[in-house]
N, C-alpha and C positions, 0 to 999 in steps of 0.2 A: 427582631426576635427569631433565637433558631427553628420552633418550631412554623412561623410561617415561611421559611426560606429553606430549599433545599439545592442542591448539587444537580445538572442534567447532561449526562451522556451523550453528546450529540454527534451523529454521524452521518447528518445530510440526509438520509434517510424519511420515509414518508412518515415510520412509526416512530419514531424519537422527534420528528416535527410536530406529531397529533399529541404526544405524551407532554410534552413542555406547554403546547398551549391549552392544554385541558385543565394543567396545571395551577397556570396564569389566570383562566377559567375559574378558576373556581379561591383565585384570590392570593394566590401565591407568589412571591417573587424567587423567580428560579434564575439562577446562573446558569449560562449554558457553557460546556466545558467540551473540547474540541481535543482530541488528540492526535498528535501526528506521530503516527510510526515509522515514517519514513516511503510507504506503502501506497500511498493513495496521491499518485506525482503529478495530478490536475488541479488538486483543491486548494494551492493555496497561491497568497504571492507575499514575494519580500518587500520590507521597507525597511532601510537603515539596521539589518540585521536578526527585524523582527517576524514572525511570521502572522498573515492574517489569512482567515478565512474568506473566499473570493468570489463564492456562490450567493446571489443574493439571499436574504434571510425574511420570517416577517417583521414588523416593527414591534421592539421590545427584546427580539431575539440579538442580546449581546453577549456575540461567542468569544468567547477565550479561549485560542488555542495553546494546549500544551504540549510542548515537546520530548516526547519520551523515546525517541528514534535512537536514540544510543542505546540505551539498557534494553529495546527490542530486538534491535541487530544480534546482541548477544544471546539473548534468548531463546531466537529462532536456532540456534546451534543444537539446540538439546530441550525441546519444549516438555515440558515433564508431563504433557496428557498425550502429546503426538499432534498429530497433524490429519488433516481433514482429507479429502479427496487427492488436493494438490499441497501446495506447501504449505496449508492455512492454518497457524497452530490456534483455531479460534477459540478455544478454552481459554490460554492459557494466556490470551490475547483477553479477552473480555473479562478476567480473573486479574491479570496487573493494571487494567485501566480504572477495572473500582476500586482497588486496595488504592491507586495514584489518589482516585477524586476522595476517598477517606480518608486522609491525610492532606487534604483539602480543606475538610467543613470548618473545623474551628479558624482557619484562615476567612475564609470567606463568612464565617457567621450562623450555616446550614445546620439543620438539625437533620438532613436524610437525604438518600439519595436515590433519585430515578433513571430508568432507561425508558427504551421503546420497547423493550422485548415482546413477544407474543406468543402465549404458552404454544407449543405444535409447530411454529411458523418454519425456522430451520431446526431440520433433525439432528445437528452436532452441537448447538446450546441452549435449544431452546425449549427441551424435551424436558419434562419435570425433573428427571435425575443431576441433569447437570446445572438447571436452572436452580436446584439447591445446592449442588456440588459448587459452583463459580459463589452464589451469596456467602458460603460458610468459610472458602478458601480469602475469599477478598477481604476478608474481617468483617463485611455490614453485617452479620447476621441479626433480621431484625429490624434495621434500618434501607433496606435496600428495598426501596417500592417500581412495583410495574404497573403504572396506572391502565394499559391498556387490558389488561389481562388481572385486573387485580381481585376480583370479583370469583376466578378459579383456583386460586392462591390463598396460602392461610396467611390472616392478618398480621399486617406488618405493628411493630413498636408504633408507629405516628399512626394509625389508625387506631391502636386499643388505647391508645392517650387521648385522641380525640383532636386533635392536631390536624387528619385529616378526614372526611366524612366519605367514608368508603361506599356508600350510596351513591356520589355523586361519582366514581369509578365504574369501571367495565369491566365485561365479561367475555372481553375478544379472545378468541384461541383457532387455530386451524393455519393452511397454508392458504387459503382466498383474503385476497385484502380489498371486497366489494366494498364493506363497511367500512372502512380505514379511508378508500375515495371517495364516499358518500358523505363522510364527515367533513374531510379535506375542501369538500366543493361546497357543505355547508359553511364552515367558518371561513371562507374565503382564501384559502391556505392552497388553491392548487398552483398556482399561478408558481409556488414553491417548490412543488411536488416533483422530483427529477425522475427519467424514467429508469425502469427497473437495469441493474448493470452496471461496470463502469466503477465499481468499486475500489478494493483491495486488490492489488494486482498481485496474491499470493494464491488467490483464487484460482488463476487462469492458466492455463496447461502448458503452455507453450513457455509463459518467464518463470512456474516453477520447475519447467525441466534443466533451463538452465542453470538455475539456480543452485539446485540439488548437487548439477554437473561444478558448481563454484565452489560448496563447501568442501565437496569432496577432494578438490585440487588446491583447496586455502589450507586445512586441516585447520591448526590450531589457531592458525595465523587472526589479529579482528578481520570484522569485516566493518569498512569504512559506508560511509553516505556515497560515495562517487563510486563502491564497488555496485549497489543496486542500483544508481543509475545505469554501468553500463553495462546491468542486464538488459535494462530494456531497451538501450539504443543499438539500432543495425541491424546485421544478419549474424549470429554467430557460428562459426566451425569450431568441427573439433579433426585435425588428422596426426595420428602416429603419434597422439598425447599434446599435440600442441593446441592452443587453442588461440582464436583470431577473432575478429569482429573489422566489419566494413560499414563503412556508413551509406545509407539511403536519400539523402539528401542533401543541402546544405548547412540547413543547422547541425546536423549530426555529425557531419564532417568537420565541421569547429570546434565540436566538442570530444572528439574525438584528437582534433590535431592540438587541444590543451594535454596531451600527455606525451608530447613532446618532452624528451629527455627522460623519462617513466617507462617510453616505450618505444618498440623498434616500430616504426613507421614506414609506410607504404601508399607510395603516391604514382600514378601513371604519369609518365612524360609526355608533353604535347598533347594530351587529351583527356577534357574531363571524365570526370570519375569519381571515384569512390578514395575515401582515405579508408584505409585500415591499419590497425593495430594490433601488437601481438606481446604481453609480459612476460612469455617466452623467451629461451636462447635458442633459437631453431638450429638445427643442421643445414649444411646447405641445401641438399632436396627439398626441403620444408620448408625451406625460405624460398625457396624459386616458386614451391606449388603455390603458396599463398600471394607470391607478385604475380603468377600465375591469372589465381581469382581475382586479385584485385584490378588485373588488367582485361579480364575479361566481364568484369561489372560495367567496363570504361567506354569510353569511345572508339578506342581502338580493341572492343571485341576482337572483329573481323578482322585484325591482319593477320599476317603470317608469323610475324613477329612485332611484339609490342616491346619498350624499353621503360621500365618502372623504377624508381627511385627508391632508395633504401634509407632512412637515416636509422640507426643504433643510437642509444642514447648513449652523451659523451660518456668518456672524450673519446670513444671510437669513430673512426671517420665513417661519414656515408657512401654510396657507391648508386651504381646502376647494374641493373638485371636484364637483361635479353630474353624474354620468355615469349614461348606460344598461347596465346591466352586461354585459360579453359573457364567455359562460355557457362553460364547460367545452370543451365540444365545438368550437366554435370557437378557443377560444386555443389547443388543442393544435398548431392549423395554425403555430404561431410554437414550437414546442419545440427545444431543441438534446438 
């Protein structure tokens, strides 16, 4: 029956963990619905193509993740509320995941849908204005319940139906979440509880700077799943318009050297190091600066002269570069 079944927003989170089992609580079979923007490059894993959610959950919690990482990518081009401190377009973001799960319910059977929200908690959706401004744009209006906060909120469609008994709801609001742990550690739910962080990495200052620095050199152009992976992999530069990226490690450096023939590639001779790559056509000065860095990330720092490898993606032949390596501390002056 839809009114005992509804839709729930789940975003790993403490408040969207304590809303679904309050839910469940009080006799509900809730769907928990997971989406991936492409954003959150921890939470999941593949199998045969499929994505699942990879954090343990409690029992009862079966997540469905959906993939909306294309039509976000685009989105993020031009988010029609803007964008939050860094690149976070969260309105506009928590506004196309409910219209997603509303076009949802009669698949799944649901007569409404819940989040975790918490009237107060963040000041860019969670403040009464936008908290009605995201319900009316998503189409719930009406059906879109916040069990933790529902009790500050005017009654939702399933509570004036009777569908849900809005006494057995809360009246959580503010930026402290004592209450929220104190529940968690009653129902047995912390063991779930992940700590605060670690989220949406549109959040975070340093991958929305380069990011910003990507749309503005893609323009029109999409933007793929492997262009936001490689914001966040390596070191990136930027000199005299060109832009580069070196890798940090091992795996990065494999993932890196899959753009092989995509991309001019940069390898030290005789001494590990760092792969870097560049979707530039550099000048020769710019190619030498950046064999440059790449040789001074390497083993052969300290020579006098390092010899770094060049492949150009075909059919241009590759070569070798004779460069003085410049060392760490210098190339940070070039970081995005």
């Amino acid at each position: 029956m839809k009114e005992k079944t509804c839709l729930a927003l789940f975003s790993g989170g403490l408040d969207s963990l304590l809303a679904i089992k309050l839910m469940m609580m009080n006799g509900f079979k809730v769907i928990v619905l997971n989406f991936n923007t492409g954003f959150y490059f921890n939470a999941y894993r593949r199998e045969g193509g499929e994505l699942y959610y990879k954090a343990p959950v409690p029992p009862g919690f079966d997540v469905r993740v959906i993939d909306i990482s294309g039509d976000f990518l685009q989105m993020l081009k031009n988010p029609a509320h803007g964008f939050g401190k860094n690149m976070n377009p969260c309105i506009d973001c928590k506004i196309y995941m409910l219209r997603k799960a509303g076009e949802l319910m009669e698949k799944f059977g649901a007569g409404f849908v819940i989040t975790g929200e918490v009237l107060g908690q963040r000041p860019m959706t969670q403040n009464i204005r936008a908290i009605k401004l995201i319900e009316k744009e998503s189409g719930l209006s009406g059906y879109l319940l916040r069990p933790l906060s529902a009790k500050c909120l005017a009654p939702t469609e399933p509570e004036k139906a009777g569908w849900v008994d809005r006494e057995k709801l809360f009246d959580i609001q503010g930026r402290t979440r004592k209450r929220q742990l104190a529940l968690a550690a009653g129902w047995g739910l912390s063991p779930f509880v992940k700590p605060p962080g670690g989220g949406c990495i549109l959040t975070e200052k340093a991958y929305s700077k380069r990011l910003r620095n990507f749309l503005e050199r893609a323009g029109s152009a999409d933007i793929t799943e492997d262009d936001m992976k490689l914001l966040r992999t390596g070191r990136h530069f930027i000199k005299d318009g060109a832009g580069f990226i070196t890798g940090r490690n091992e795996e990065e450096n494999r993932f890196l050297s899959g753009f092989r023939g995509k991309a001019v590639i940069f390898e030290a001779r005789g001494a590990p190091g760092p792969v870097t790559i560049t979707f530039d056509n550099p000048g020769e000065e710019i190619k030498n600066f950046i064999a440059a860095v790449t040789a001074g990330y390497s083993d052969a720092r300290n020579l006098a002269e390092a010899v770094v490898e060049v492949l150009p993606p075909a059919p241009e032949p590759g070569g070798l570069l004779k460069v003085k390596p410049v060392l760490p501390e210098k190339a940070k002056e070039y970081f995005i």
